[in-house]
C-alpha positions as CSV (number, residue, x, y, z in Angstrom):
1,X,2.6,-7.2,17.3
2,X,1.1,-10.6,16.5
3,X,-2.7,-9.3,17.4
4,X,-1.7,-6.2,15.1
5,X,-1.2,-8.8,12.5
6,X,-3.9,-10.8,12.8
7,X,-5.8,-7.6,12.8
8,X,-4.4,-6.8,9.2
9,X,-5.2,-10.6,8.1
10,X,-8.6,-9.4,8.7
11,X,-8.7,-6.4,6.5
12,X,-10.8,-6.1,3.1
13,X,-8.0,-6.3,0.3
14,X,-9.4,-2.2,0.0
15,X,-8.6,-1.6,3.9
16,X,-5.4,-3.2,3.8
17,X,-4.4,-0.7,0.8
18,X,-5.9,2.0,2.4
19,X,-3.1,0.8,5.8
20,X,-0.2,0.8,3.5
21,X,-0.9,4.4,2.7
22,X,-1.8,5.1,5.9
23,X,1.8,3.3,6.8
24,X,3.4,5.5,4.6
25,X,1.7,8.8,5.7
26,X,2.3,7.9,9.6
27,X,6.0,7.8,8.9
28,X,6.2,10.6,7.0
29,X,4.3,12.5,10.1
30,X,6.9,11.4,12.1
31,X,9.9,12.5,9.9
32,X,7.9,15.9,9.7
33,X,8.1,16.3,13.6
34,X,11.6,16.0,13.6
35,X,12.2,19.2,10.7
36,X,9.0,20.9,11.7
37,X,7.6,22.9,15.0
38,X,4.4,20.9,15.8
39,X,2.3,24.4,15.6
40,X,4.1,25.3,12.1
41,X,2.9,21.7,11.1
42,X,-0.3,21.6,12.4
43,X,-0.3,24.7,10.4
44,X,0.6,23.2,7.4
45,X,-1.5,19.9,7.2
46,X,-4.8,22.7,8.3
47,X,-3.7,24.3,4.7
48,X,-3.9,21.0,2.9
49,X,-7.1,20.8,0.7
50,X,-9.0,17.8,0.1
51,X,-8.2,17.4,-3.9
52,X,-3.9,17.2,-2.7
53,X,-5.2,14.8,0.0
54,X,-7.4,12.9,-2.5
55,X,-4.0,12.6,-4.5
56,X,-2.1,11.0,-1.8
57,X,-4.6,8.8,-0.4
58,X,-5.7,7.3,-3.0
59,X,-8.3,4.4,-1.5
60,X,-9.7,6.8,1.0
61,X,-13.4,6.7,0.6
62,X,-15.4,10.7,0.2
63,X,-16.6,11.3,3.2
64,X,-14.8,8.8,5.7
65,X,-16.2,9.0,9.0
66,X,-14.1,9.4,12.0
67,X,-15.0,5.9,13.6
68,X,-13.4,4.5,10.0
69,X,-10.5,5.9,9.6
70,X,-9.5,5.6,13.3
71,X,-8.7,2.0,13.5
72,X,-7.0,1.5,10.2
73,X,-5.1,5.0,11.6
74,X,-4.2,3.3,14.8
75,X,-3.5,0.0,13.5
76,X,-1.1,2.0,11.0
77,X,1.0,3.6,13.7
78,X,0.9,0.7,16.1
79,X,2.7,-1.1,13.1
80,X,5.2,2.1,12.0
81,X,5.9,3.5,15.3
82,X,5.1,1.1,18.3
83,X,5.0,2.7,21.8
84,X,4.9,6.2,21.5
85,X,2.4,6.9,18.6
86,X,-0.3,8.9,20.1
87,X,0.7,11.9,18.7
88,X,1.6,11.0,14.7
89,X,-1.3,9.0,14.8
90,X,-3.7,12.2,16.2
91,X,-1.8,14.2,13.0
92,X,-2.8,11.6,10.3
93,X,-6.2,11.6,12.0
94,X,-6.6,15.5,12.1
95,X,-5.2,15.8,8.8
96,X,-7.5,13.7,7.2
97,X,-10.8,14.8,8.6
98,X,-9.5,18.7,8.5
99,X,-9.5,18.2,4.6
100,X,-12.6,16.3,4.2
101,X,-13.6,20.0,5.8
102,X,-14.2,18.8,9.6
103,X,-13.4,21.0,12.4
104,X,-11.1,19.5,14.6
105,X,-8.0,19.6,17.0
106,X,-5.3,18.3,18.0
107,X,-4.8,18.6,21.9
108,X,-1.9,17.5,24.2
109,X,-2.3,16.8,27.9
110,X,-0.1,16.1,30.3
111,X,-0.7,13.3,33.0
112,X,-2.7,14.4,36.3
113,X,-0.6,12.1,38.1
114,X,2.7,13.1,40.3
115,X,4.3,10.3,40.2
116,X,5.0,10.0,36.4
117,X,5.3,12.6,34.0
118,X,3.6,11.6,30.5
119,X,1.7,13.4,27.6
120,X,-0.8,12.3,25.2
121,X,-2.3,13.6,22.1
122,X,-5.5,13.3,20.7
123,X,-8.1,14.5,18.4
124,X,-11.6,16.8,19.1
125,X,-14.1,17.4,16.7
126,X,-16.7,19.9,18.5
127,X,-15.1,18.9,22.0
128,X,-16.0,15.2,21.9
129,X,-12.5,12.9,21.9
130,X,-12.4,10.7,19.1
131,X,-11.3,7.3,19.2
132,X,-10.0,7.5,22.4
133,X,-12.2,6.3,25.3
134,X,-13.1,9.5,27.9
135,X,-12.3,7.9,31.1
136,X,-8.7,7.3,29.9
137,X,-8.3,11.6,28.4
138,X,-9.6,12.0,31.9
139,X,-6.3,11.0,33.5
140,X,-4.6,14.5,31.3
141,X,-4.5,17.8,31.9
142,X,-4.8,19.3,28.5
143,X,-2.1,22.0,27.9
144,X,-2.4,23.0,24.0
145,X,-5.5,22.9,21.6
146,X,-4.4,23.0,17.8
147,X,-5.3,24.8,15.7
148,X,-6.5,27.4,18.2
C-alpha cells in the first residue's frame, strides 16, 4: 500500500483527478457485480456511449490510449479493492476503451495448474492482452470471451 501511495504522490494534479474518478467508478463496478450477472453487465457498459461516459469521467482525455489509462486503472483498484481486483479493474478498462469505440473483451481464464484453482480476468483488443504481461495470461486457460 505504501508503494501505491508513493505512486499517487507522483501523479500530475490532472492524473490524480482522473484516479479519484477512476476510484469512484472501480467501486461502483464492484457494487454492480454483486446486483448484476457479469454477461448482463458486460452487456450493459458495451451499450454505454462515449458522450454518458464523457459525463462521468470528466478528466479523461479524447482518445486515451490503452497504455494510459491502464496504470491509473490499476493503481485505482489496487487502492479500492486490494487483492482480488483483476476483474473490476478489466470492467473499468473495457468500459472505457468500448466507448471511446475500441473493440475489446473481457476474458476469464482459469489457472492451468492442478494444484490451485484461480481465475483471472483481463482485457483483448484484436487478441493482444493489454496491460497484462503474456507470459503471466500464459499460466490460464481462458473459459469466457465477453462480449462474444
Amino acid at each position: 500500500m505504501l508503494r501505491a501511495l508513493r505512486r499517487v504522490a507522483d501523479l500530475t494534479l490532472l492524473e490524480q483527478a482522473t484516479l479519484l474518478q477512476f476510484i469512484a467508478l472501480s467501486l461502483c463496478m464492484k457494487v454492480a457485480l454483486f446486483i448484476i450477472s457479469l454477461p448482463r453487465l458486460v452487456s450493459f457498459l458495451s451499450g454505454t456511449r462515449s458522450n454518458r461516459v464523457r459525463k462521468l469521467v470528466v478528466f479523461l482525455p479524447a482518445h486515451s490510449e490503452p497504455a494510459q489509462l491502464f496504470p491509473l486503472i490499476d493503481l485505482a483498484t489496487r487502492v479500492s479493492h486490494g487483492v482480488g481486483r483483476c476483474l473490476p479493474r478489466s470492467l473499468l478498462l473495457f468500459w472505457l476503451l468500448h466507448a471511446n469505440h475500441r473493440s475489446v473483451s473481457v476474458c476469464l481464464g482459469v489457472s492451468k495448474s492442478l494444484t490451485a484453482l484461480e481465475a483471472h480476468a483481463w482485457v483483448e483488443q484484436d487478441g493482444v492482452v493489454l496491460g497484462e504481461t503474456v507470459s503471466f495470461i500464459e499460466r490460464y486457460a481462458p473459459i469466457l470471451r465477453l462480449p462474444t
